[in-house]
C-alpha positions in Angstrom: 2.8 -17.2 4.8 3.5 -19.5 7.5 2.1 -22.7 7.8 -1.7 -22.6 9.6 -0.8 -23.3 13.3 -4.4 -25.4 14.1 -2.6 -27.3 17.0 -3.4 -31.1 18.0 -5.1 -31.2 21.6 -2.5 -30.7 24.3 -0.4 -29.4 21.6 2.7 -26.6 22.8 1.9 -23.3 21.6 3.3 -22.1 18.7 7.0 -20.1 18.9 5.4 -16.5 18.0 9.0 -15.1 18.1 10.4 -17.2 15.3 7.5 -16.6 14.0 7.7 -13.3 13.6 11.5 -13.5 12.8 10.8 -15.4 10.0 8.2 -13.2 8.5 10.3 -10.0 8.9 13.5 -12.0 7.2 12.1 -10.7 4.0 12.6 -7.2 4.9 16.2 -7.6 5.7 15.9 -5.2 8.9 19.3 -3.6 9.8 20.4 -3.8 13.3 19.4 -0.3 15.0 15.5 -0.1 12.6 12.8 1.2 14.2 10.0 -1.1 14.5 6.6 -0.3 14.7 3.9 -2.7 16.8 0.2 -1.6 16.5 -1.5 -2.5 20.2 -4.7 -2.4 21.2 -4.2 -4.1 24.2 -5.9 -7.2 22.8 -4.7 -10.8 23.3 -3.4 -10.3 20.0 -1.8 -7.7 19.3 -0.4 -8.3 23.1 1.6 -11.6 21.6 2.9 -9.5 18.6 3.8 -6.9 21.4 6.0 -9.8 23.5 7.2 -11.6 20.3 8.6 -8.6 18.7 10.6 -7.9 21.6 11.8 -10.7 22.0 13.0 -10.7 18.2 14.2 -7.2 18.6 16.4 -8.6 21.3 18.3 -10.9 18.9 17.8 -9.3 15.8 19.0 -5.3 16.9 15.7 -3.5 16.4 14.2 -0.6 18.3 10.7 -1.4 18.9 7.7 1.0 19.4 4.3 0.0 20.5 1.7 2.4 18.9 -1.8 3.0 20.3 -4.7 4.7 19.3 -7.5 6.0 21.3 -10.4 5.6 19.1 -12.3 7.8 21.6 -15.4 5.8 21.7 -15.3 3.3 25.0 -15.1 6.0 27.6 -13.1 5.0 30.8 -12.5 1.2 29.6 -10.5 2.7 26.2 -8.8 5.0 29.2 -7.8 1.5 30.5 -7.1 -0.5 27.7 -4.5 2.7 26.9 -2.7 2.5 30.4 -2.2 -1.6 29.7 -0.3 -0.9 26.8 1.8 1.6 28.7 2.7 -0.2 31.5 3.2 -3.2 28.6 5.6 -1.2 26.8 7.4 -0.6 30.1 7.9 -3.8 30.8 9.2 -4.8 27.5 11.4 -1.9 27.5 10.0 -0.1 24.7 8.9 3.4 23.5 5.1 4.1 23.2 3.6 6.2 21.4 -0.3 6.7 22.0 -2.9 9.3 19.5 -6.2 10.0 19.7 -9.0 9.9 17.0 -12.9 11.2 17.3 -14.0 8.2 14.7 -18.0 8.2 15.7 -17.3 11.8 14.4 -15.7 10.9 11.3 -17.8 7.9 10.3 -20.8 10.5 10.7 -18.5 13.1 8.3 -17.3 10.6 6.0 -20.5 8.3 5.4 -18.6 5.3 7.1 -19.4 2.3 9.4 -17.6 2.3 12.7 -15.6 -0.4 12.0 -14.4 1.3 8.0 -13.8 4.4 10.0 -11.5 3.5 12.5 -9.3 0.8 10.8 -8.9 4.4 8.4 -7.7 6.2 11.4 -5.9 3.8 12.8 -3.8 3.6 9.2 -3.5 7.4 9.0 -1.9 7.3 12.8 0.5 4.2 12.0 1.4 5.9 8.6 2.3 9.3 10.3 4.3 7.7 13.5 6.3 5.8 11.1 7.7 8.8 9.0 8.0 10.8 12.5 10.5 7.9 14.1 11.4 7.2 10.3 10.5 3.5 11.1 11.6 0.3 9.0 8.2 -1.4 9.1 5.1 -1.3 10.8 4.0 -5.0 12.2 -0.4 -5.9 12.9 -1.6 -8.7 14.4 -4.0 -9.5 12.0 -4.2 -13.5 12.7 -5.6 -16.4 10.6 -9.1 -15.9 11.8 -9.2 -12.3 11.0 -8.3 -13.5 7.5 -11.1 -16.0 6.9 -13.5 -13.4 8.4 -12.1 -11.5 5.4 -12.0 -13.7 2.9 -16.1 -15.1 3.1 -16.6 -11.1 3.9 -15.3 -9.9 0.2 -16.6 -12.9 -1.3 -20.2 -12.2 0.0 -19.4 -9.0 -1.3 -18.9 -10.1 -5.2 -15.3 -9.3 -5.0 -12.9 -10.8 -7.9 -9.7 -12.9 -7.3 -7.5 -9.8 -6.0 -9.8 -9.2 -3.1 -10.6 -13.2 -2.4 -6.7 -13.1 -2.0 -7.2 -11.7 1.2 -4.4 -9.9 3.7 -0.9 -9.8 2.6 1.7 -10.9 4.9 4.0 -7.8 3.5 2.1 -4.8 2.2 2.4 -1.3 2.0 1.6 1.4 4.3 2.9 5.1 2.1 5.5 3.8 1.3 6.6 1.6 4.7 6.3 -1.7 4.8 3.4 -3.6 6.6 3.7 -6.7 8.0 1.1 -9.4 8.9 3.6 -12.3 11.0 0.6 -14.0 12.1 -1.4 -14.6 9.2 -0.8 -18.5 10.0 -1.5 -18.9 13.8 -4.9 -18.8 14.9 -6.6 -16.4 17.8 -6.7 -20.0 20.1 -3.1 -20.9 19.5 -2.2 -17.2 20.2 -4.0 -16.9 23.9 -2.7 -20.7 24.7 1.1 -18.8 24.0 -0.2 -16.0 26.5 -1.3 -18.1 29.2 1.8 -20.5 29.0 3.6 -17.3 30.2 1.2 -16.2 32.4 0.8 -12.8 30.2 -2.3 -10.9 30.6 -4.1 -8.7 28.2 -7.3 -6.8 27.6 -10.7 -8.0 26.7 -12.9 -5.7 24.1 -16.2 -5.6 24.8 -17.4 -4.6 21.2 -16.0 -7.3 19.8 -19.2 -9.2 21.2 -21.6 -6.9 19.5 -23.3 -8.3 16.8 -24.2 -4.8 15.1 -20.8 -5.2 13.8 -20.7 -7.3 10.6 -17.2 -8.7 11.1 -18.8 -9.6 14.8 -21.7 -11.3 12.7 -19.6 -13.6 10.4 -16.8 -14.4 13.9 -19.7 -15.0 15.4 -22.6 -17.0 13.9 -21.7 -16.9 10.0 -18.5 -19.0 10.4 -19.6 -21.5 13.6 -22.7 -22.4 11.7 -20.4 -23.0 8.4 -18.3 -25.0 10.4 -21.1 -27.0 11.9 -22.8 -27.3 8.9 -20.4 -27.7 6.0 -17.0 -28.1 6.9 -15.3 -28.0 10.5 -12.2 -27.0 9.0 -13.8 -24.1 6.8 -11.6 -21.3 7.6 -8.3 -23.5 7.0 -10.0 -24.1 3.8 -11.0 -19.7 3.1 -7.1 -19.4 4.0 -5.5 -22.2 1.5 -8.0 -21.0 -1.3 -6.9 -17.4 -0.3 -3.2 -18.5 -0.6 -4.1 -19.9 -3.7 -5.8 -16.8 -5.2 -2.6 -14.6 -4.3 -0.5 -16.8 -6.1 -2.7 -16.8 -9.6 -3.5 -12.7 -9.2 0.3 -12.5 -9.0 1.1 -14.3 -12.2 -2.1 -12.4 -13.9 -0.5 -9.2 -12.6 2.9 -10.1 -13.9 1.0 -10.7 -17.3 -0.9 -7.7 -17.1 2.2 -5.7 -16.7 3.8 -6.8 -19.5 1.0 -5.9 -21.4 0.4 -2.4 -20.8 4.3 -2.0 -21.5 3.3 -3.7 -25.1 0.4 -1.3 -25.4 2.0 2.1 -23.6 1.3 5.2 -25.9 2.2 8.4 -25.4 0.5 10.5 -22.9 -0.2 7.8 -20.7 -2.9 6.6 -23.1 -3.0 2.6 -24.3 -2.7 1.5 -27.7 -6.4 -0.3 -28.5 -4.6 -2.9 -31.0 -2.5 -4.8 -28.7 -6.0 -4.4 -25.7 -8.0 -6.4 -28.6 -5.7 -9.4 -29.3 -5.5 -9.8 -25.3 -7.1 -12.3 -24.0 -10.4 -11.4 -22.5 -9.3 -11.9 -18.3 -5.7 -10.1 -18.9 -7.2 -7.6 -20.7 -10.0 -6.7 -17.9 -6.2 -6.7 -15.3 -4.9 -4.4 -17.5 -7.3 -2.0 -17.5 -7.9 -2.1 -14.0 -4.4 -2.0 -13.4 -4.4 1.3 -15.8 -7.3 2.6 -14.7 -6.1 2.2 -10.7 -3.2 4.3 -11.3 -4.7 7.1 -13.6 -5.7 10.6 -12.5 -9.3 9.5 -12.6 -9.5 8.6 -9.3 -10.0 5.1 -10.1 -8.6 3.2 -6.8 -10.9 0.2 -7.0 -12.5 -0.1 -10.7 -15.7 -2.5 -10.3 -16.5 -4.5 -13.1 -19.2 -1.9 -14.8 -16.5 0.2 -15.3 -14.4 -1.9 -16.6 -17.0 -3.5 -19.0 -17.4 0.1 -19.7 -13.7 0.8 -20.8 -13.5 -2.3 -22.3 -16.7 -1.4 -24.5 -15.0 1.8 -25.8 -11.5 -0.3 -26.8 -13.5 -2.5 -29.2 -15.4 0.7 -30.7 -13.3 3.4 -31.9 -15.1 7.0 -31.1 -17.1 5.7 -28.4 -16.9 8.0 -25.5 -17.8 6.5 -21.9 -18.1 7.4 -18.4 -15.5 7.0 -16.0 -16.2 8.7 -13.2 -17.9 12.4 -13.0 -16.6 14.6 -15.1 -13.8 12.2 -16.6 -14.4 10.2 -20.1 -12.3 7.6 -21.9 -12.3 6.7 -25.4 -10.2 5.7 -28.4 -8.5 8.4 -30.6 -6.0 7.8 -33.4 -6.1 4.5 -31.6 -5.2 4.8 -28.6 -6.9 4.6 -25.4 -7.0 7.7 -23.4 -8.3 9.3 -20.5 -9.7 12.9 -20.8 -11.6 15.6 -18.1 -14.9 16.5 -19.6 -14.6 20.5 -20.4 -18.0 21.6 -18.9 -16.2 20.7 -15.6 -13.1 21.6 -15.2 -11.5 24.0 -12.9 -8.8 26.0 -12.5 -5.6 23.9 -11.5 -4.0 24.2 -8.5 -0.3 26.5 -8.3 2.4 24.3 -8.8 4.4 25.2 -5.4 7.4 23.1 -5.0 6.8 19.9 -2.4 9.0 18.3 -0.3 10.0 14.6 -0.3 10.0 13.1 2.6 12.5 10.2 2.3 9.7 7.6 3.9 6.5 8.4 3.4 4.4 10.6 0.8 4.1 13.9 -1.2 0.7 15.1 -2.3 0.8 17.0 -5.9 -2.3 18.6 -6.1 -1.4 20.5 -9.3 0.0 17.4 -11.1 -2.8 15.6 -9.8 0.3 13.1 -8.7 1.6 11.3 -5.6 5.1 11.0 -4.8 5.9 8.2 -2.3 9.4 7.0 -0.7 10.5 4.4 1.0 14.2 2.9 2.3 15.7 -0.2 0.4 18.7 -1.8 0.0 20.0 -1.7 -4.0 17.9 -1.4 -6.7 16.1 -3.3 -9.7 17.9 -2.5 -13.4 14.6 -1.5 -15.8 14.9 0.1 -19.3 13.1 3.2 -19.0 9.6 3.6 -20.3 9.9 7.0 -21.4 9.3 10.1 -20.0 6.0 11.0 -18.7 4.9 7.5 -18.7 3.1 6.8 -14.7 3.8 5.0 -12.5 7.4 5.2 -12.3 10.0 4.3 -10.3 13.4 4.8 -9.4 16.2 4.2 -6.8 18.8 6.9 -5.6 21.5 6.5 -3.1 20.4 6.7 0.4 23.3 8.7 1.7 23.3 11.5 -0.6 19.8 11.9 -0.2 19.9 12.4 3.5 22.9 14.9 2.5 20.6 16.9 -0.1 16.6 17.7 0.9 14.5 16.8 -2.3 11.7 18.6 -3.8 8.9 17.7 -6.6 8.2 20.8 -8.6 7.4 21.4 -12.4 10.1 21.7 -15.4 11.8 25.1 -16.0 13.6 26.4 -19.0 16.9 25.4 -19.3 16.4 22.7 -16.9 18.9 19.7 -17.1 19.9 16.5 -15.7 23.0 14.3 -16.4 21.3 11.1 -16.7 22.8 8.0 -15.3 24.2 5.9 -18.4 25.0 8.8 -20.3 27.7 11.5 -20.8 27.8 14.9 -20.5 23.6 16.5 -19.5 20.5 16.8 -21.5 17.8 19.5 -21.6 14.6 18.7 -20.6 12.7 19.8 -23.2 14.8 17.7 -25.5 13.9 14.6 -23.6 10.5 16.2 -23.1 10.7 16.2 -27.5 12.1 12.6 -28.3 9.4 11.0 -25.8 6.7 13.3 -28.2 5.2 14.7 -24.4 2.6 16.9 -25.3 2.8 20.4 -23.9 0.1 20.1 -21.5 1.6 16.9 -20.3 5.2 18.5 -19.6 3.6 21.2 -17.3 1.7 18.4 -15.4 5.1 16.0 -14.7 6.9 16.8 -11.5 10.6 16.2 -11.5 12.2 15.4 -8.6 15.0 18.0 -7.7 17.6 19.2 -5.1 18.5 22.7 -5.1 19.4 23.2 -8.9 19.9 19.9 -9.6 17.5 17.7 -11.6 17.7 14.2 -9.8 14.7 12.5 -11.6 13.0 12.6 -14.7 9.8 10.6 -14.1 9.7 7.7 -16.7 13.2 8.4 -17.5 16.4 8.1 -15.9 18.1 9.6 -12.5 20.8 11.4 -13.0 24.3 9.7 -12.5 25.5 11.9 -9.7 22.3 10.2 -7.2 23.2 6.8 -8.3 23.6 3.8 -5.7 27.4 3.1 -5.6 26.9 -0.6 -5.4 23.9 -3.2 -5.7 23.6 -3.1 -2.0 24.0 0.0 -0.8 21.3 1.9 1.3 18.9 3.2 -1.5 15.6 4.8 -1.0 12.9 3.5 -3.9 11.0 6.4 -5.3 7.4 6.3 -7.5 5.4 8.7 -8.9 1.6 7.9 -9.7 -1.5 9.4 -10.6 -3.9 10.0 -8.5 -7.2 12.4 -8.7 -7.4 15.6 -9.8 -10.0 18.8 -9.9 -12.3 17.7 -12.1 
């Protein structure tokens, strides 16, 4: 993240499009990506608006503004739509505007306002992006929106992964997601506005107090400021910053030791669980737990005490979620779908891989996702079967040859990258002791008759990237829920 942009009075106003060139370096965008700009019409996602195109001048890029009706302002959402129109005109880019009934899905969904419409407003970025097959998506999520976030989540109980805050590079399926103005605050951002004598849009809601982020922008921070600290939300962001780095040494540790305790099945060895220590144990299993077919997408700490209870007694049989239990057998950790509910599984019907974006696998209870890089990362595989995995194939042949997820056949083989000559399946299926039930679950990843990748296992050399940086795209498979 870039340095917080608090100005001295009378201080110039930040230069949002280095800014913003900076941020993107990381993403090493090639001259000719499309570049996607969420605006609301708001003073800040108006500066992202001009910054970007004036980066996309120098840099190459084709940028797209991206607006979502959220269909509950009436006439002044009409106007705050026709702003960023005539916006994108005069910055010479595409538009692309949806439309979203979110007081109807809040009321569907159980959801506040606010948690429905930043979920529609994901969906539509998510889907535009794999429609103009963009290189990133950019927010204009600023400093202040991330101290609002940060005393929000701690109020909230949350550990050190959600203390950490916003991200200045994320993931959106599979596209990246970028934050550029993590580090400039909403002040700094409306002096750089009114210094070129840019308008933009005012949103009335955002003076509501119903709202809880309103509630905290509003009177939690000013009175923490006037109480405790004027400088409280520099100090939320540097403890933030501080939080990211320590969750990802933790999760760099926690990695390494579910690869030390990986069983087959996708299970955990309990021996290697024990020895950990107690806070890189509780990331592991969260970690484990996150990308397991129970469904498990933000484990709170019951659960994990819960899982952790059952790793120091053998037999024990807890609760994960309905209908799914963990326990220790032969010891090892495992996941299993309690009998009394399940139901019959889905048809395994071939799915195609978009090459950004997502597949859903209903009948594997699996996820495929995609997204465009430049080379790839050299891992020793982790053995067939064993989720999340990834892989990278070469871009070119990929946009040559349509790939589909669909389950093993009989005679199935793949000449795997490293090797000579092909392999069956079911042999690899054999040495990496997949059960049965597990084999029929894994997708492979294939095009036309040929097996490109064996989840956990290798590609095959044919869909290899010819050099370290060559256009790739970087392929995972995970679990997610399934029927229980």
């Amino acid at each position: 993240m870039s340095a917080l942009s608090r100005p001295r009075k009378n201080a110039a106003p930040p230069d949002l499009a280095a800014i913003v060139r900076r941020a993107l370096a990381a993403l090493r965008l090639r001259r000719g990506a499309c570049v996607i700009a969420g605006v609301s019409g708001g003073a800040d996602s108006t500066a992202l608006a001009c910054a970007l195109a004036e980066a996309a001048a120098g840099e190459g890029w084709r940028l797209q503004l991206a607006h979502l009706h959220h269909g509950l302002r009436g006439a002044a959402a009409d106007r705050d739509l026709e702003f960023v129109r005539s916006l994108a005109r005069a910055l010479g880019a595409r538009c692309s505007a949806g439309r979203a009934d979110v007081r109807a899905a809040a009321r569907r969904r159980a959801l506040s306002i606010e948690m429905a419409a930043r979920e529609a407003r994901r969906r539509f970025f998510a889907a535009l992006a794999r429609r103009w097959n963009a290189a990133a998506v950019v927010l204009a999520h600023t400093a202040d929106d991330q101290a609002e976030t940060v005393l929000l989540r701690l109020a909230r109980g949350a550990a050190a992964r959600g203390l950490g805050g916003m991200s200045e590079i994320s993931d959106l399926d599979g596209i990246p997601l970028a934050r550029p103005f993590l580090g400039v605050f909403r002040r700094d951002i409306e002096a750089w506005l009114r210094a070129r004598g840019q308008p933009w849009r005012d949103d009335a809601s955002n003076r509501d107090l119903k709202h809880l982020r309103n509630r905290v922008r509003r009177r939690v921070l000013p009175a923490i400021e006037r109480e405790l600290n004027p400088r409280a939300k520099e100090a939320l962001i540097r403890a933030a910053r501080a939080l990211r780095d320590d969750e990802a040494l933790l999760s760099k540790h926690a990695a390494g030791l579910l690869r030390r305790a990986a069983a087959r099945g996708g299970g955990l060895r309990a021996e290697p669980l024990r020895r950990a220590a107690a806070p890189l144990r509780r990331r592991a299993l969260r970690d484990w737990l996150r990308t397991s077919a129970a469904d498990c997408a933000e484990p709170d700490e019951g659960l994990i005490q819960r899982v952790e209870s059952a790793v120091r007694d053998e037999g024990r049989v807890v609760e994960v979620r309905r209908g799914w239990r963990a326990t220790v057998r032969d010891g090892a950790l495992i996941l299993y779908r309690d009998r009394a509910r399940r139901r019959r599984a889905p048809a395994a019907h071939p799915v195609p891989q978009p090459l950004s974006g997502r597949a859903e696998l209903p009948w594997a209870d699996a996820v495929g996702e995609a997204r465009r890089d430049r080379g790839f990362r050299t891992e020793r595989p982790a053995g067939a079967g064993r989720l999340p995995a990834v892989a990278w194939i070469s871009l070119d042949k990929a946009r040559r040859e349509p790939l589909v997820w669909r389950a093993w056949r009989p005679g199935d083989r793949i000449r795997p990258l490293g090797m000579t000559g092909s392999r069956k399946l079911q042999d690899i299926f054999t040495d990496a002791r997949l059960p049965p039930a597990e084999r029929r679950r894994l997708p492979v990843l294939a095009s036309g008759r040929d097996i490109v990748w064996v989840p956990g296992y290798r590609i095959a050399r044919d869909w290899a990237a010819p050099s370290p940086r060559a256009p790739t795209v970087r392929l995972r498979l995970r679990r997610v829920t399934a029927a229980a």
